[in-house]
C-alpha positions in Angstrom: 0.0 0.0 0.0 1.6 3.3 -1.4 1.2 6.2 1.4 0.6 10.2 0.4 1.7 13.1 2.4 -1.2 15.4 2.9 -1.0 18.9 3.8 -4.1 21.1 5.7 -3.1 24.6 6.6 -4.7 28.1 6.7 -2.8 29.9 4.4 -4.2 33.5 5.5 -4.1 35.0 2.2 -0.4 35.2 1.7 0.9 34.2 -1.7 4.3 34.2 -0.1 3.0 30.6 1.5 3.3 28.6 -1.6 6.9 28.5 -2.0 6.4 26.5 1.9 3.9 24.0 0.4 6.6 23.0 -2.2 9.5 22.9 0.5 7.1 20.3 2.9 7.6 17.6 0.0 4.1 16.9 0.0 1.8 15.2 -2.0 -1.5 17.0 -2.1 -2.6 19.9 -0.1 -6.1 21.1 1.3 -5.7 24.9 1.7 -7.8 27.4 3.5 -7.9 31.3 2.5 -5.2 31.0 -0.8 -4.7 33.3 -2.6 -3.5 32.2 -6.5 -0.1 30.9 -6.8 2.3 33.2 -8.2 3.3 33.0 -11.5 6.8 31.5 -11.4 5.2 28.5 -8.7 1.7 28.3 -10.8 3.5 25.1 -12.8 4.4 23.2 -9.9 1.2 22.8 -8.7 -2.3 20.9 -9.8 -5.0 22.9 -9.0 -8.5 21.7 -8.8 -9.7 24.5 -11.6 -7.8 27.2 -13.6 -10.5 29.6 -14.0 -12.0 32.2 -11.4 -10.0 31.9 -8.7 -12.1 33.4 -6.0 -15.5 34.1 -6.1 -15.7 38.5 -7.0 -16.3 40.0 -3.7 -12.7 37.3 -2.5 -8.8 37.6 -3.3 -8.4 34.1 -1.8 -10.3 31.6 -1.8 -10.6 27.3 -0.8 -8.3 25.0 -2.5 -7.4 21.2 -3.2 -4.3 21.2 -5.3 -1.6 18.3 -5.9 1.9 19.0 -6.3 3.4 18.2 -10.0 6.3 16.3 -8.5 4.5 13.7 -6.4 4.2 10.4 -8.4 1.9 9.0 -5.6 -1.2 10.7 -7.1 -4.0 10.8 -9.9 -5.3 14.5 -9.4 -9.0 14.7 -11.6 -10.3 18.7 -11.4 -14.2 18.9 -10.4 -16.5 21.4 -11.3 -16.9 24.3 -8.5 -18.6 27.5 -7.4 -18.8 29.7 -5.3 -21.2 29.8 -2.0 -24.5 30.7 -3.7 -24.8 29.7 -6.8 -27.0 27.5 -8.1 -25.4 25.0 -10.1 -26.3 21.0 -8.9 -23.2 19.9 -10.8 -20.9 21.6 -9.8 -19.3 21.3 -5.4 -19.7 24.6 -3.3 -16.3 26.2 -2.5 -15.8 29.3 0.0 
């Protein structure tokens, strides 16, 4: 059986934090209050959807990603929105 390294953390909006996700040598990573990734990290990382960030009224917002390194996963993007919309496809996000 083939063990991941999973990271949770609260991010608190600073974009500055990504370059620490890619130093833990993690697998995947739950994150809280994200802001994007900069540019020069944005190709490291799998991120559950490449359009609209953050819902309009946010600068950061809720995110699964996977890191590009990590040969331990299979990372599959769902379809997302933000808290109030009205779409039964798609998974609520904050």
């Amino acid at each position: 059986m083939t063990s991941i390294n999973l990271l949770s953390w609260n991010m608190k909006q600073k974009a500055a934090n990504w370059q620490s996700v890619l130093e833990t040598e993690v697998d995947a990573a739950l994150l809280q209050e994200a802001k994007a990734p900069p540019g020069e990290l944005r190709a490291e990382f799998l991120l559950d959807r490449e359009s609209d960030w953050c819902a309009p009224s946010l600068s950061w917002r809720t995110a699964v990603v996977g890191v590009v390194k990590s040969d331990k996963i299979e990372f599959t993007t769902i379809k997302t929105q933000p808290l109030g919309c009205s779409d039964p496809e798609a998974l609520m996000v904050s």
